[in-house]
Every structure is written in structure tokens, then in C-alpha cells.
C-alpha positions in Angstrom: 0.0 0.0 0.0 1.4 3.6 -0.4 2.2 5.8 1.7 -0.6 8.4 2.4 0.5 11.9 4.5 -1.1 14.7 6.1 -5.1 14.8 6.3 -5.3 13.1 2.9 -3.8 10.2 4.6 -6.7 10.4 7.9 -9.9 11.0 5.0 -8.9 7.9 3.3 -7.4 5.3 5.3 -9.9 2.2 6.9 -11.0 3.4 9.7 -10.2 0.2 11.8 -6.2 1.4 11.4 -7.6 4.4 13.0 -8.1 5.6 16.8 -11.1 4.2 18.8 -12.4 7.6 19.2 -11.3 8.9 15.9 -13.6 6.0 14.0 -16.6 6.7 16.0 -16.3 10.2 15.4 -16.2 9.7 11.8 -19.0 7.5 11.8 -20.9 10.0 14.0 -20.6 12.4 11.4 -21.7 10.8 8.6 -25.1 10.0 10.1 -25.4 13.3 11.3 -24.6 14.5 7.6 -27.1 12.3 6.1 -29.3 13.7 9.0 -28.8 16.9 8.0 -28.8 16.6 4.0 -32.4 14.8 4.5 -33.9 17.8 6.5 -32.0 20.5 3.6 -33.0 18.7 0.7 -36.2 17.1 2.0 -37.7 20.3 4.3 -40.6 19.3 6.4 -43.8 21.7 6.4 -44.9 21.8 9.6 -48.0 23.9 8.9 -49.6 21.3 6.4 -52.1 22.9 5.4 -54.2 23.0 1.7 -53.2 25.8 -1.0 -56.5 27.4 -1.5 -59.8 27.0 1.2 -61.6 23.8 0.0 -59.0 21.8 -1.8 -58.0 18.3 -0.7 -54.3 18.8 -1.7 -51.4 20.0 0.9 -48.6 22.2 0.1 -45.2 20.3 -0.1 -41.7 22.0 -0.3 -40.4 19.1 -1.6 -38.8 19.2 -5.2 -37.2 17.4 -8.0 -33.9 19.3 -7.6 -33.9 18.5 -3.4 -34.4 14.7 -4.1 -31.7 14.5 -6.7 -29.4 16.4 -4.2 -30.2 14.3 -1.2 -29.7 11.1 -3.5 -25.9 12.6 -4.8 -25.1 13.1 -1.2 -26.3 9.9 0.2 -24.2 8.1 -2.6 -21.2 10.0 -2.2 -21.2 9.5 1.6 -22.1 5.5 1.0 -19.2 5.5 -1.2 -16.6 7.0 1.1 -17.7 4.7 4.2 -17.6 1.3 1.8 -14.1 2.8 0.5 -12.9 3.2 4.4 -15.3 0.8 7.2 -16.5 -2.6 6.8 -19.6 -4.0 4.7 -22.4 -3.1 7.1 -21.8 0.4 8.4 -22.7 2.5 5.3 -26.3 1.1 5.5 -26.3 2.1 9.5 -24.7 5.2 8.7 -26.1 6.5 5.1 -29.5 4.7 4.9 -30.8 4.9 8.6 -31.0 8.3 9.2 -33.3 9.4 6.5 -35.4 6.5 6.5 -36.4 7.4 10.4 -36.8 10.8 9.2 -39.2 9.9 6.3 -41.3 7.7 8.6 -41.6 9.9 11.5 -42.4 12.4 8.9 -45.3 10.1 7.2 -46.8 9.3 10.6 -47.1 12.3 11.7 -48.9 13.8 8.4 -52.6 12.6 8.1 -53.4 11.1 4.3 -55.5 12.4 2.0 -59.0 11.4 2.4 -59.6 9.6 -0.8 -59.3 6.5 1.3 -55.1 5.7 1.3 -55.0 6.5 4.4 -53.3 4.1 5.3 -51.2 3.7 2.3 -47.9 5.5 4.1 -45.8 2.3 5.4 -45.8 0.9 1.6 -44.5 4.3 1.0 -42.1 4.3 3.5 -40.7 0.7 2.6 -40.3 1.7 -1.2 -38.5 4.2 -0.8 -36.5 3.1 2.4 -35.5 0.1 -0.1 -34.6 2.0 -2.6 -32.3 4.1 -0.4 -30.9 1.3 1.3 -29.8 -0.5 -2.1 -28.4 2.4 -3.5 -26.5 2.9 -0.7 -25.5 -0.5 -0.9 -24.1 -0.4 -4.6 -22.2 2.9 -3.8 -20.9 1.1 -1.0 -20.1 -2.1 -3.1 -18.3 0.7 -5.8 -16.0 2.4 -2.8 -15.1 -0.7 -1.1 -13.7 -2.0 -5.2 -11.7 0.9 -5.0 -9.9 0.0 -1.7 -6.4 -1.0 -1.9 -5.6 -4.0 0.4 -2.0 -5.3 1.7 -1.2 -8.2 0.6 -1.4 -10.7 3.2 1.9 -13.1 2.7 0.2 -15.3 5.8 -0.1 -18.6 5.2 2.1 -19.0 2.3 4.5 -21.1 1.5 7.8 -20.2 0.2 9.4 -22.5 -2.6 12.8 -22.7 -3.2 
């Protein structure tokens, strides 16, 4: 393996060569950045409330663009944790968070009243699925690029 220095060498190494503290920290931030990129890309509208007196349809600030966005992030940040932890963290880390968010944020949000109701959990599943295997092939695509020492262990020499 070569020889990384300075920060590059901290942002890209596994994080089970690093410090205790130092790998929890960076695994702390990554769910708190795929928090976060949910709640920027994805904002909530607390108020809920209909666009004009009498309609049956709710204002919602969600957009193309902030979908797209959340998805870029949550790939990037799936990659770099498959290129530096094991298998199963980017899914704790990257897909978690903004599957809690989107469920807490379904259940609390009544449904229309056209009768789906209670149509919200096959929602919720969908789309956490679809999060969680993206998050999974980014992963899968980080963790090829990963350079691994050559174990000699086991070998043995012929002469």
C-alpha cells in the first residue's frame, strides 16, 4: 500500500487502522450529515395545510432538484464509508438516518381522504428500499476501490 501523508492520509485510510475515538467520530458524522442533507434537501412543512380553502391537496416543499441532491449526497457519503469501514456500516450510517426521518415524517402527516390513508408504510418501505440499495451499490463501488495489503500469511515459500 502507499504511503498516504497529512489529512489526505486520515480521510482515506480504513477506519479500523484508526483511533477508537477517531472512527466513532467519523462514523458519527456521517449519520449526522445524512441527518442533515435529508432535513435541507427534503424540508418538512410543519404547517400542512391546503393551498386554497376547499381543496384536498397540501402544500409540499419538496422538489425534483432536493431529491436529486439528497440522492448525490447519500451516494457520495455510501461510497466513502464502503471505500474506508467494513460491509455493514454505510447502511447504519447513510441509509438509517433518512429512513427514520421519512417515517416519522409520514406518521405524523394525516393522508388524503380519498381513502389511502393508510397507504404511508408501503410508501415508507419503497422508498427506504430504494435508499438502502443504493447505498448498498455505492458502498459495493467504494469498497472496489480499496487497496488491500497483501497478506503473505499462510504461504508457503518455494525454493
Amino acid at each position: 500500500m502507499t504511503e498516504m501523508t497529512g489529512n489526505t492520509g486520515k480521510l482515506l485510510t480504513p477506519l479500523r487502522t484508526r483511533p477508537w475515538v477517531e472512527r466513532w467520530l467519523t462514523r458519527a458524522l456521517g449519520a449526522a450529515v445524512a441527518w442533515a442533507a435529508y432535513l435541507v434537501c427534503v424540508p418538512w412543512d410543519l404547517r400542512n395545510r391546503v393551498e386554497t380553502p376547499g381543496s384536498t391537496d397540501e402544500t409540499t416543499p419538496v422538489t425534483g432538484a432536493g431529491v436529486v441532491a439528497l440522492g448525490v449526497v447519500l451516494l457520495l457519503l455510501a461510497a466513502y464509508f464502503g471505500y474506508r469501514d467494513g460491509r455493514g456500516w454505510p447502511l447504519l450510517l447513510v441509509a438509517v438516518p433518512p429512513a427514520a426521518l421519512m417515517y416519522v415524517s409520514l406518521r405524523t402527516h394525516p393522508g388524503p381522504p380519498d381513502g389511502f390513508a393508510s397507504a404511508w408504510p408501503l410508501t415508507w418501505a419503497f422508498f427506504t428500499l430504494v435508499i438502502a440499495a443504493g447505498v448498498l451499490v455505492a458502498a459495493g463501488v467504494g469498497r472496489s476501490f480499496r487497496v488491500e495489503e497483501e497478506s503473505t500469511e499462510g504461504l508457503v515459500s518455494a525454493r
